[in-house]
C-alpha positions as CSV (number, residue, x, y, z in Angstrom):
1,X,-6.0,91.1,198.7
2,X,-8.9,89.0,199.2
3,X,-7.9,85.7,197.6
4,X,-4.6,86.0,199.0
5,X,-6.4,86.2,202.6
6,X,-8.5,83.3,201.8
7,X,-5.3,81.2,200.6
8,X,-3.8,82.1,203.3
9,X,-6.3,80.7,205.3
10,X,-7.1,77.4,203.4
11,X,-3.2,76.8,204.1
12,X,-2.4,77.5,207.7
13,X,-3.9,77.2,211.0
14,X,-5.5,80.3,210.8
15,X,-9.6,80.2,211.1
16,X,-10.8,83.7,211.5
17,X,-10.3,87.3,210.7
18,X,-10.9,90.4,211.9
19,X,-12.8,93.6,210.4
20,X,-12.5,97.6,211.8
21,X,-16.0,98.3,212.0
22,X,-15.3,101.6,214.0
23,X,-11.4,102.9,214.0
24,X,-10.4,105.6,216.4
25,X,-11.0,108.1,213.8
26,X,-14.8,107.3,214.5
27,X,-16.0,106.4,210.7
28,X,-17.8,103.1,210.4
29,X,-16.1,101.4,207.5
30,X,-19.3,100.5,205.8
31,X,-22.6,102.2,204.9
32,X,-24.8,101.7,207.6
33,X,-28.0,104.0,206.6
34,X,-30.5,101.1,206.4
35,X,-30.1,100.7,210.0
36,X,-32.0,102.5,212.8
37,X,-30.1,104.7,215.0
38,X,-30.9,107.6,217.8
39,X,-30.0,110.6,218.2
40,X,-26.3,109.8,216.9
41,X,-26.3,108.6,213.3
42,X,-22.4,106.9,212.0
43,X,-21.1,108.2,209.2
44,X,-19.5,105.9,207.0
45,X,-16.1,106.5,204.6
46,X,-16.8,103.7,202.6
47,X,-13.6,101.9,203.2
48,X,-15.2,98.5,202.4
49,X,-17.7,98.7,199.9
50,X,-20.1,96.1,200.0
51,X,-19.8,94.7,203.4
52,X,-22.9,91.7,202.5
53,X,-20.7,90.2,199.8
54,X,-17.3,90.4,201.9
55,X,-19.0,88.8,205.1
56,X,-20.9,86.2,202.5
57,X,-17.1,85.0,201.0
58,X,-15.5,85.1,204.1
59,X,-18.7,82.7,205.1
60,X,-18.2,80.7,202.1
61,X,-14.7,79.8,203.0
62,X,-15.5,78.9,206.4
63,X,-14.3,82.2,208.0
64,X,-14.7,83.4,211.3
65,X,-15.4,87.1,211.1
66,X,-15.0,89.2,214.0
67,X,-16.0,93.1,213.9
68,X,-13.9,95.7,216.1
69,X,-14.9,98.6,217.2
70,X,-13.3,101.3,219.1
71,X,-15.9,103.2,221.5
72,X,-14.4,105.9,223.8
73,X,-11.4,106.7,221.3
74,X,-13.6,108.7,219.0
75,X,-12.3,111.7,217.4
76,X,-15.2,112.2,214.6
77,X,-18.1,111.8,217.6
78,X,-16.2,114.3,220.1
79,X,-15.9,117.4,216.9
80,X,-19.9,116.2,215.8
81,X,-21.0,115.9,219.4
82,X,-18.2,118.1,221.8
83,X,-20.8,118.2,225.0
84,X,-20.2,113.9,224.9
85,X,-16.6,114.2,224.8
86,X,-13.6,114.6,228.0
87,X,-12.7,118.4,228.5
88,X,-9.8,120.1,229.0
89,X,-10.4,121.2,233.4
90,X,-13.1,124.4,232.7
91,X,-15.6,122.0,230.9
92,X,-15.1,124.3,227.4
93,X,-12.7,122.7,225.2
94,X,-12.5,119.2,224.2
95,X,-9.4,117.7,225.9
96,X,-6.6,115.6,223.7
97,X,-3.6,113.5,224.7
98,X,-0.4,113.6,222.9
99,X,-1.0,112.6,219.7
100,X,-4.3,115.0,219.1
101,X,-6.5,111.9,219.7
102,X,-9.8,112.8,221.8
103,X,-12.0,110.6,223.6
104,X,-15.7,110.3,224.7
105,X,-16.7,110.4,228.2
106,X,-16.7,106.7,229.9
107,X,-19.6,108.4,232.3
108,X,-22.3,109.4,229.2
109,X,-24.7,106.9,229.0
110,X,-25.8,108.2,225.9
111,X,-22.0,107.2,224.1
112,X,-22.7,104.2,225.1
113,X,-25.6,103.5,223.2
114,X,-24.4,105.0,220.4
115,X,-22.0,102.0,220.3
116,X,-24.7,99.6,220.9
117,X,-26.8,100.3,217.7
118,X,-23.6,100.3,216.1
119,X,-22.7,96.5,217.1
120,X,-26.5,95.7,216.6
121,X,-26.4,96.9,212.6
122,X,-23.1,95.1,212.8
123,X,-24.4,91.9,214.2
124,X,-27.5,91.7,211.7
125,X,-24.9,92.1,209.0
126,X,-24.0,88.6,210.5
127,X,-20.5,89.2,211.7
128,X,-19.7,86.5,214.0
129,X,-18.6,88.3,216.8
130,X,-18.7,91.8,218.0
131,X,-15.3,93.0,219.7
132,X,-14.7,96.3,221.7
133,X,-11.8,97.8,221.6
134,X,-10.5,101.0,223.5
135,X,-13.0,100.6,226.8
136,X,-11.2,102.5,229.3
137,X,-10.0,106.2,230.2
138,X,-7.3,107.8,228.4
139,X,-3.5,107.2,229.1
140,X,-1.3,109.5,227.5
141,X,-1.5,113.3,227.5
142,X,-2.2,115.7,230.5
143,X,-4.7,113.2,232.7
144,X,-4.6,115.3,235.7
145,X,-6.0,118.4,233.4
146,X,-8.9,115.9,232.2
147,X,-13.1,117.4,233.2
148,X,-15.9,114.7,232.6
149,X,-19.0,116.4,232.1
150,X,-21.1,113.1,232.9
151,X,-18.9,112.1,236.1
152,X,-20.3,114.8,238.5
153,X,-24.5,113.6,238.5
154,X,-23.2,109.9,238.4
155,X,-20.8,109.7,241.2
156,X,-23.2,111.9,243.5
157,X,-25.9,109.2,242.6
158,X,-23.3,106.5,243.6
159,X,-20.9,108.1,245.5
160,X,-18.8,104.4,246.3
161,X,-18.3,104.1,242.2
162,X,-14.6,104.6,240.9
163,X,-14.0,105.0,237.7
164,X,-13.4,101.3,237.5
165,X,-17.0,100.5,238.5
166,X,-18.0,102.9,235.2
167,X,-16.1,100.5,233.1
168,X,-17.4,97.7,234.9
169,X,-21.0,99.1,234.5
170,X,-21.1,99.6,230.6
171,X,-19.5,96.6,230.3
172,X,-22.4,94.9,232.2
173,X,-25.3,97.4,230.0
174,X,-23.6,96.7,226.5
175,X,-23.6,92.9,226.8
176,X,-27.0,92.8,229.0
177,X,-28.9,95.0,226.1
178,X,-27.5,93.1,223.3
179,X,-27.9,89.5,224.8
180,X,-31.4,90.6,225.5
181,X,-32.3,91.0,222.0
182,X,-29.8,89.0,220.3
183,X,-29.3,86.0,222.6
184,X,-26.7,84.1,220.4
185,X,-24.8,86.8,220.1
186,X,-20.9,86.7,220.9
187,X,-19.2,89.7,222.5
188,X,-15.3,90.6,223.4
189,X,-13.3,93.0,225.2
190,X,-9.6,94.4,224.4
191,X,-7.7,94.6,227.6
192,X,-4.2,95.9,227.8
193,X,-1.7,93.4,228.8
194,X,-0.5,94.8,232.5
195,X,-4.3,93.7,233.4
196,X,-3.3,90.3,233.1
197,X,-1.4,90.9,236.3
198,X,-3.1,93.6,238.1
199,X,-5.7,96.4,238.0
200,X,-4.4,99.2,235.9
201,X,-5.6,102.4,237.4
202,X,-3.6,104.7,234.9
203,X,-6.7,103.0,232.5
204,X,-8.7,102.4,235.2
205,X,-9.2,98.5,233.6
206,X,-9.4,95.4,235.8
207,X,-10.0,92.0,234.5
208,X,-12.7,90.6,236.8
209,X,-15.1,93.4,235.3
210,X,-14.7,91.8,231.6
211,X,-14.4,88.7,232.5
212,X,-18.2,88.5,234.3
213,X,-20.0,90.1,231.4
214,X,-17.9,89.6,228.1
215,X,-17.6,85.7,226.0
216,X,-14.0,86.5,225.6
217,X,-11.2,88.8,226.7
218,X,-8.3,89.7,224.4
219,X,-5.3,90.5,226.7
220,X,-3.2,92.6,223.8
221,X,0.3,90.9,224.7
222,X,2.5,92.4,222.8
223,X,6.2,91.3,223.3
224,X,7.2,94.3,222.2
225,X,5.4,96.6,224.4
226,X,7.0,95.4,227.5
227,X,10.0,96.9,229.5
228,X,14.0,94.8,229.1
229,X,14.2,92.9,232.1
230,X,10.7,91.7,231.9
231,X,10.9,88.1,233.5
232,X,14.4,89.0,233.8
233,X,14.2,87.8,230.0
234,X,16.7,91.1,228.9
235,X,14.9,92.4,225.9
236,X,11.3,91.0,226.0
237,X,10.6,91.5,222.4
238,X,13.5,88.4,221.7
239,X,11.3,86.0,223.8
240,X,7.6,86.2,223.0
241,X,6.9,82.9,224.2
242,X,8.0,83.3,227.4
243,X,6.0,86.6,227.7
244,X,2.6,85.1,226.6
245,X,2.5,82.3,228.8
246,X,3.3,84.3,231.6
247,X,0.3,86.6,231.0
248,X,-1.6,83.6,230.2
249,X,-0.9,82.4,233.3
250,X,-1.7,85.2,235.5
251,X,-5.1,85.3,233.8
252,X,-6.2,81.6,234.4
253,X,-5.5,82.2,237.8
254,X,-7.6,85.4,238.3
255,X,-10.4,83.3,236.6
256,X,-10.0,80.5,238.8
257,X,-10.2,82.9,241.8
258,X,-13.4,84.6,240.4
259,X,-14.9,81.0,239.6
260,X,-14.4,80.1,243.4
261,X,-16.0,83.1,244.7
262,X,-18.9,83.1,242.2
C-alpha cells in the first residue's frame, strides 16, 4: 500500500502521515531492542518490519511522519506488569471497562516513563513528531468500582491535586524530560472533542493543561460522535463543517484567554 499512499500524497493536499507506534493493545509495532530501556522493556509484534527504510521513503517523498502512541490504554503492560495497572475496588484484580480493555494508572510515575523511552527510541528513529494518544482516566465501564494503587501516597503529598492536576502533571514531565534532551523535538496530545468546550471530568481532561506544555493539540472532532440536535444541526454526522468550526472556535478562544493571563 505504500506507493498508493505516496501517490496519494504527490496528488492531493495531503503532507503528512501518521504511524501506531503503541496501539492500545500495548505492542510497539516495530523492533525496538537496540534501544535502552528500564525496568519495562516493549515488546514488539513486528507489524512494520523495517521501520528505518519506511521513515527514509516517507522522507524521501517529503512526508511528514508522525508517531502515536497510546499510554494509559495498555492492555499488554497491565497482564506483564498488574501492580502498574487500575484495580477493580480491593486493590487485587486488574479492573476493565466494557469492552475488556484495561488501563495503567495516570498516578504511577513509573508508567510514565515507560512511555518516555518509548517516544525517545521513537524520535531517534527520526519520526517527526511524537503524538500521545489516550492521556486521561477511563470512560466506559464501572468507574465508581475503579482503585489506583499510586493515587493514595500522591494525593496525601498534595492533597489540593485532582485528578486533573495528574494529567496536567505528566503532561508537564513527558514534554519537560524530552525537550531537555531533545530540544527540537515536536510533541502532541489527543484530546476528546467535548474539551474543546469545557473540562471533561468523566476523563478528567481540560485543555489549558495541554495546551501549556504540548506543540499541538488534536481535538478528535468527529461529526459522528456527537448527539442529533448538536448546534440544533438535527443529525450532526450530515454537517461536519458546521461541527468543526464550532469546536475550532471554542478552542481559539480558550487560547486567547490563556494567552491573556500568561
Amino acid at each position: 500500500k505504500l506507493d498508493t499512499l505516496i501517490h496519494f500524497v504527490k496528488n492531493t493536499e495531503i503532507n503528512s502521515v501518521t504511524l501506531d507506534i503503541k496501539e492500545v493493545d500495548g505492542y510497539v509495532a516495530f523492533n525496538m531492542s537496540e534501544y535502552k530501556f528500564g525496568t519495562i522493556k516493549p515488546i514488539s509484534n513486528n507489524r512494520i518490519k523495517d521501520i528505518k527504510a519506511l521513515i527514509q521513503t516517507l522522507h524521501d517523498n517529503n512526508v511528514y511522519i508522525i508517531g502515536r502512541i497510546v499510554v494509559f490504554k495498555d492492555r499488554l503492560l497491565s497482564e506483564r506488569r498488574p501492580d502498574l495497572a487500575i484495580k477493580w475496588k480491593g486493590g487485587k484484580e486488574v479492573w476493565y471497562d466494557y469492552k475488556w480493555n484495561q488501563y495503567m494508572d495516570p498516578y504511577s510515575k513509573e508508567v510514565w516513563d515507560y512511555n518516555i523511552n518509548i517516544s525517545r527510541a521513537a524520535y531517534q528513529l527520526w519520526f517527526d513528531e511524537i503524538n500521545y494518544d489516550y492521556v486521561r482516566f477511563p470512560s466506559d465501564g464501572k468507574i465508581s468500582q475503579t482503585y489506583y494503587p499510586f493515587a493514595q501516597k500522591i494525593q496525601a503529598e498534595n492533597p489540593k491535586w485532582g485528578k486533573i492536576m495528574v494529567l496536567d502533571k505528566f503532561s508537564s514531565y513527558i514534554t519537560s524530560t524530552l525537550k531537555d534532551e531533545f530540544p527540537n523535538i515536536i510533541l502532541s496530545a489527543d484530546v476528546f472533542w467535548l474539551v474543546t468546550r469545557s473540562d471533561l471530568f468523566m476523563i478528567w481532561q481540560n485543555l489549558e493543561s495541554f495546551l501549556l506544555y504540548f506543540d499541538y493539540i488534536w481535538p478528535m472532532v468527529y461529526p459522528s460522535h456527537y448527539s442529533n440536535g448538536t448546534l440544533g444541526l438535527g443529525i450532526a454526522d450530515n454537517h461536519p463543517y458546521e461541527i468543526i468550526k464550532n469546536a475550532l472556535h471554542h478552542t481559539n478562544r480558550r487560547i486567547d484567554a490563556l494567552n491573556e493571563k500568561i
